[in-house]
N, CA, C and O of each residue as an XYZ file, in Angstrom:
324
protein
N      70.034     23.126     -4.109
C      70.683     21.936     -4.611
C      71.671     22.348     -5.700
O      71.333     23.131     -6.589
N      73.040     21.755     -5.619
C      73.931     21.796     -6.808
C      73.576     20.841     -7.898
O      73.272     19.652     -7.803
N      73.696     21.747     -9.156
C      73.873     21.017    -10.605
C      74.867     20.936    -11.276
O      75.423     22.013    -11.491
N      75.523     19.649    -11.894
C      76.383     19.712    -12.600
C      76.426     18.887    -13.658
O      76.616     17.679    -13.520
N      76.291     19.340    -14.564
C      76.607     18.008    -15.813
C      77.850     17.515    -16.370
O      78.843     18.239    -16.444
N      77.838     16.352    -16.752
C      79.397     15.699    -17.286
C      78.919     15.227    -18.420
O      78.145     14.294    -18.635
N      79.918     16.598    -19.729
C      79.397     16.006    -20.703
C      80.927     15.499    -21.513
O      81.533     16.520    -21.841
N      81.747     14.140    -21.941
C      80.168     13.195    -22.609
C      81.074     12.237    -21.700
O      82.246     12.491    -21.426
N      80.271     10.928    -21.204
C      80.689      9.653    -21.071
C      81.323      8.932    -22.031
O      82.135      8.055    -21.737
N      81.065      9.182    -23.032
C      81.305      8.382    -24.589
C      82.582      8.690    -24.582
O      83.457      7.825    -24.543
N      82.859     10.153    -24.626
C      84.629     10.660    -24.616
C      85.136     10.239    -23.821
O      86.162      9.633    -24.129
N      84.752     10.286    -22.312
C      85.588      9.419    -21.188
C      86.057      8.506    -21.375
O      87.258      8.265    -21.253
N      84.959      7.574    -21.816
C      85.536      5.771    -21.839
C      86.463      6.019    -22.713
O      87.554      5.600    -22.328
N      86.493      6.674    -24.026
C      87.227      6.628    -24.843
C      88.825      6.874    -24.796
O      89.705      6.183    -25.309
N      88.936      7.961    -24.095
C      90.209      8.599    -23.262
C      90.785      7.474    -22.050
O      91.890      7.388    -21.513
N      89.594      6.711    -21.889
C      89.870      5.400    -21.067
C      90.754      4.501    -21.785
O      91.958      4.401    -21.548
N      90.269      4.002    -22.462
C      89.918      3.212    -23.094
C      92.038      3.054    -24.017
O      92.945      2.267    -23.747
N      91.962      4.433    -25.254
C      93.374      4.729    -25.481
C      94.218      4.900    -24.822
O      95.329      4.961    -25.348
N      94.098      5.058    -23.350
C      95.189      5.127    -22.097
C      95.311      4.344    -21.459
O      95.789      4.455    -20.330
N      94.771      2.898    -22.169
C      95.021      1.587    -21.387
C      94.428      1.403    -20.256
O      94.647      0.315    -19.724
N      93.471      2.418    -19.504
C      93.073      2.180    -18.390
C      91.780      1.004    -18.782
O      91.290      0.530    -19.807
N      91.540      0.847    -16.932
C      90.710     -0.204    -17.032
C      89.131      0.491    -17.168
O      88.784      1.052    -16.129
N      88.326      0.528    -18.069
C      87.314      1.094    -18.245
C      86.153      0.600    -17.174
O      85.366      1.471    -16.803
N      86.006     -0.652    -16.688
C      85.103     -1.173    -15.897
C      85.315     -0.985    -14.448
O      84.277     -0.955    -13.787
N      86.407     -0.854    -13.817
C      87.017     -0.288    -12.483
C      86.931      1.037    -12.447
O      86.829      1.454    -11.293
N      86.933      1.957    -13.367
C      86.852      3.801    -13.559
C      85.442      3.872    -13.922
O      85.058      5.009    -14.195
N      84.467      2.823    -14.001
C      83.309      3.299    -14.271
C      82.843      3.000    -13.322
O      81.927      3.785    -13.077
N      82.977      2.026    -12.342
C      82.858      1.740    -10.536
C      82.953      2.731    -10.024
O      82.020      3.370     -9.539
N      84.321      3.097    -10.042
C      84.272      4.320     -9.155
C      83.864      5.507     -9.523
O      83.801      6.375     -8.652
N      83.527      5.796    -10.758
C      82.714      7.095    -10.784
C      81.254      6.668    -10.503
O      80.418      7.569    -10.439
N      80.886      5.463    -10.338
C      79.484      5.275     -9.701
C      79.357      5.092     -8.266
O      78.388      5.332     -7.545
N      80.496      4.627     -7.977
C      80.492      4.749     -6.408
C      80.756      6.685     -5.691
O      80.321      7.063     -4.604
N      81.454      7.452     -6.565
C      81.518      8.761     -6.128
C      80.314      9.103     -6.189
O      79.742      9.476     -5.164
N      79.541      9.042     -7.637
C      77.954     10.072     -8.032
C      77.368      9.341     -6.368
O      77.042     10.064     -5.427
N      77.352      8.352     -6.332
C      76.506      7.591     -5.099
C      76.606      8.325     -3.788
O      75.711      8.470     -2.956
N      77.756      8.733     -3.749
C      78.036      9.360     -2.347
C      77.444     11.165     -1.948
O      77.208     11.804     -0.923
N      77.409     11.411     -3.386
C      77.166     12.791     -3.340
C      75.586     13.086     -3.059
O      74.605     12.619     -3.638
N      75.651     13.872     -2.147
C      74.131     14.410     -1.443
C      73.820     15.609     -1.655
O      74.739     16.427     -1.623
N      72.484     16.063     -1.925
C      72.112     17.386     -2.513
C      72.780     18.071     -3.479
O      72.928     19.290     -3.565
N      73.444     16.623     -4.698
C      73.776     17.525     -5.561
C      73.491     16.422     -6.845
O      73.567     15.200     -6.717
N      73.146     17.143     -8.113
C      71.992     16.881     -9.095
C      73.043     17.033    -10.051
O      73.556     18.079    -10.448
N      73.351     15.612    -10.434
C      74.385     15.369    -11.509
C      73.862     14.507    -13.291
O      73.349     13.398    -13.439
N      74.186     15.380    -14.217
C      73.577     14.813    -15.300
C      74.738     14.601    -16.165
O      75.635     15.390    -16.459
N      74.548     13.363    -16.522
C      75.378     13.116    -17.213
C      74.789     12.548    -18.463
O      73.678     12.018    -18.477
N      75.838     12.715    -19.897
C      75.216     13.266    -21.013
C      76.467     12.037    -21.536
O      77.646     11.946    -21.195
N      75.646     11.179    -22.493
C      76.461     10.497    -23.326
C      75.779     10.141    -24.835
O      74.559     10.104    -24.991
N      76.763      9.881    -25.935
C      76.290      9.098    -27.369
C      75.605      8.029    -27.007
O      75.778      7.302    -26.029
N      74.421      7.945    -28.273
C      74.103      6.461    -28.285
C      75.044      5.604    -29.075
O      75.368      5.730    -30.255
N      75.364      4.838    -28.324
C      76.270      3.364    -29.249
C      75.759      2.397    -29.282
O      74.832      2.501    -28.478
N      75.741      1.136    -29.852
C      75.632      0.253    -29.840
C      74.295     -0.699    -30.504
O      74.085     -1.907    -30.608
N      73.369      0.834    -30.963
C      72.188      0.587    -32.190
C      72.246     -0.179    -33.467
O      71.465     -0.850    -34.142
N      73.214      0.113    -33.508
C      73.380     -0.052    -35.420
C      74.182     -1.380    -35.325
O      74.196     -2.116    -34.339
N      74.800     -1.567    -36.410
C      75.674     -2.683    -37.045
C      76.414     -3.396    -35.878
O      76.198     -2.992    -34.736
N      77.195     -4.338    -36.069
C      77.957     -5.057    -35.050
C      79.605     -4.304    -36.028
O      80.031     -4.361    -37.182
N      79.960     -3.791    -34.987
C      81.345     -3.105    -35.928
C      82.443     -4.094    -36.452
O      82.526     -5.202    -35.921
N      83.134     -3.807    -37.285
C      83.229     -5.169    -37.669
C      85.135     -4.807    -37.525
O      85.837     -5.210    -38.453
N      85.712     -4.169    -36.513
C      86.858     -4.230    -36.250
C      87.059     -4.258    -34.785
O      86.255     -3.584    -34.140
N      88.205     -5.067    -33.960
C      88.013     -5.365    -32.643
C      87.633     -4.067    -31.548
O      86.955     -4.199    -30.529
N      88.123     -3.062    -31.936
C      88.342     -2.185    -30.995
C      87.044     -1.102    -30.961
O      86.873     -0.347    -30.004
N      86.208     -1.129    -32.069
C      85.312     -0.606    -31.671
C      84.075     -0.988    -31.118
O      83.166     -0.312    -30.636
N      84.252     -2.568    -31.325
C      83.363     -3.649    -30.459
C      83.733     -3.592    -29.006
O      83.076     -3.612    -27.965
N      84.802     -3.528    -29.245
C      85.341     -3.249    -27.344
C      84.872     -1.981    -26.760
O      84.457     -2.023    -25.602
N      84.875     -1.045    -27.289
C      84.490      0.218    -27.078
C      82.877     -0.104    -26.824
O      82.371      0.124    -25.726
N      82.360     -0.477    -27.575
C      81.240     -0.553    -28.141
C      80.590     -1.515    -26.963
O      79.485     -1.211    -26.514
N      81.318     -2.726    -26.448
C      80.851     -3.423    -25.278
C      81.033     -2.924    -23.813
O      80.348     -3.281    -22.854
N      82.217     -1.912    -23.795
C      82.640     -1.364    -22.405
C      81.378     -0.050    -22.309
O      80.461     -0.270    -21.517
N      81.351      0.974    -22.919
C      80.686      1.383    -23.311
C      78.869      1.301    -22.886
O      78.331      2.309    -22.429
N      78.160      0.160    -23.077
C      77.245     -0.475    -22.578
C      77.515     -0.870    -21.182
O      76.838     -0.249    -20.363
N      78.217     -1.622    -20.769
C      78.586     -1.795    -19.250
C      78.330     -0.720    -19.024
O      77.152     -0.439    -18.804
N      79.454      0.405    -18.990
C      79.514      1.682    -18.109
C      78.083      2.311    -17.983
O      77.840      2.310    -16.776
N      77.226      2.743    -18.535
C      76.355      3.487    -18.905
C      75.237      1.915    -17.967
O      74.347      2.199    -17.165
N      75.489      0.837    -18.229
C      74.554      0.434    -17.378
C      74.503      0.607    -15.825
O      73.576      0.957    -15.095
N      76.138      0.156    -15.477
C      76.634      0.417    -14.134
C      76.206      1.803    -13.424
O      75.678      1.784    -12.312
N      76.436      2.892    -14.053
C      76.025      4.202    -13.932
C      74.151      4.405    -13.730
O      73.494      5.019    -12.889
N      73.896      3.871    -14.501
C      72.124      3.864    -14.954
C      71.674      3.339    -13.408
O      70.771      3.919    -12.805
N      72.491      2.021    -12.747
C      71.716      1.312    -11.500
C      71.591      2.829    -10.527
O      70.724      2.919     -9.658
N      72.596      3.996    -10.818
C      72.857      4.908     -9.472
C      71.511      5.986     -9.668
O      71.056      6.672     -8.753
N      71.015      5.964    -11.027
C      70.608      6.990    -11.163
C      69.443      7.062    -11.502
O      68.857      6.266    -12.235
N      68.730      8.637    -10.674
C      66.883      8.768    -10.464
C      66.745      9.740    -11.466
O      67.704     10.161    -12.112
N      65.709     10.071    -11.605
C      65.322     10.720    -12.253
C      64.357     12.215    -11.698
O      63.843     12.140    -10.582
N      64.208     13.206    -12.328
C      63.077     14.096    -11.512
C      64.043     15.588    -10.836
O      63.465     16.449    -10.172
Protein backbone atom coordinates (compact mmCIF):
# COMPACT_ATOMS: atom_id res chain seq x y z
CA UNK A 1 0.00 0.00 0.00
CA UNK A 2 1.11 3.68 -0.80
CA UNK A 3 1.56 6.39 1.94
CA UNK A 4 1.39 9.83 1.64
CA UNK A 5 0.84 12.66 3.87
CA UNK A 6 -0.39 16.30 3.11
CA UNK A 7 0.97 18.43 5.44
CA UNK A 8 -0.93 21.15 6.48
CA UNK A 9 -4.64 21.71 5.40
CA UNK A 10 -4.62 24.86 7.51
CA UNK A 11 -1.92 26.34 4.92
CA UNK A 12 -3.99 25.18 1.99
CA UNK A 13 -7.20 26.81 2.84
CA UNK A 14 -5.17 29.62 3.61
CA UNK A 15 -3.32 29.93 0.19
CA UNK A 16 -7.05 29.36 -0.76
CA UNK A 17 -8.46 31.46 0.82
CA UNK A 18 -5.70 34.84 -0.17
CA UNK A 19 -6.08 33.72 -3.84
CA UNK A 20 -9.64 34.35 -3.86
CA UNK A 21 -10.36 30.87 -4.58
CA UNK A 22 -13.41 29.20 -3.59
CA UNK A 23 -12.39 27.26 -0.44
CA UNK A 24 -15.62 25.01 -0.25
CA UNK A 25 -15.54 23.77 -4.06
CA UNK A 26 -11.41 22.96 -3.61
CA UNK A 27 -12.26 21.20 -0.53
CA UNK A 28 -14.96 18.99 -2.63
CA UNK A 29 -12.74 18.16 -4.85
CA UNK A 30 -9.90 17.23 -2.89
CA UNK A 31 -12.49 14.96 -1.13
CA UNK A 32 -13.84 13.67 -4.08
CA UNK A 33 -10.00 12.81 -5.41
CA UNK A 34 -8.78 11.20 -1.67
CA UNK A 35 -12.27 9.15 -2.40
CA UNK A 36 -11.21 7.78 -5.58
CA UNK A 37 -7.84 6.67 -4.61
CA UNK A 38 -7.44 2.83 -3.90
CA UNK A 39 -4.67 1.15 -2.02
CA UNK A 40 -3.30 4.22 -1.12
CA UNK A 41 -3.10 5.54 2.66
CA UNK A 42 -3.35 9.25 2.76
CA UNK A 43 -2.82 11.37 6.01
CA UNK A 44 -3.51 14.42 6.20
CA UNK A 45 -2.21 16.74 8.92
CA UNK A 46 -3.86 20.04 9.90
CA UNK A 47 -3.93 23.04 12.95
CA UNK A 48 -6.48 23.06 15.42
CA UNK A 49 -8.71 26.21 14.84
CA UNK A 50 -11.54 27.23 16.02
CA UNK A 51 -11.07 26.33 20.07
CA UNK A 52 -10.46 29.46 21.51
CA UNK A 53 -12.02 32.97 21.25
CA UNK A 54 -14.48 34.02 18.47
CA UNK A 55 -11.80 36.22 16.45
CA UNK A 56 -12.87 39.33 16.51
CA UNK A 57 -11.82 40.54 12.83
CA UNK A 58 -13.81 39.35 9.63
CA UNK A 59 -11.30 37.41 7.94
CA UNK A 60 -10.12 35.26 10.42
CA UNK A 61 -13.68 34.19 11.29
CA UNK A 62 -13.94 33.36 7.68
CA UNK A 63 -10.93 31.42 7.76
CA UNK A 64 -11.87 30.19 10.90
CA UNK A 65 -15.51 29.03 9.50
CA UNK A 66 -14.18 27.66 6.02
CA UNK A 67 -11.66 25.99 7.78
CA UNK A 68 -14.21 23.82 9.93
CA UNK A 69 -16.26 23.01 6.80
CA UNK A 70 -13.21 21.70 5.00
CA UNK A 71 -11.81 19.47 7.63
CA UNK A 72 -15.45 18.30 8.18
CA UNK A 73 -16.12 17.59 4.45
CA UNK A 74 -12.75 15.75 4.37
CA UNK A 75 -13.41 13.90 7.91
CA UNK A 76 -16.95 12.24 6.08
CA UNK A 77 -14.03 10.46 3.50
CA UNK A 78 -11.93 9.33 6.07
CA UNK A 79 -11.12 5.75 8.08
CA UNK A 80 -9.00 5.20 10.24
CA UNK A 81 -6.46 2.05 11.00
Amino acid sequence: MMSFTVDCLTLWITNLLISGENVSMQANRLGQTLGQLDQTRIILVSNEVGLGIVPNNAIARTFRDLAGSAHQRLAEICTTG
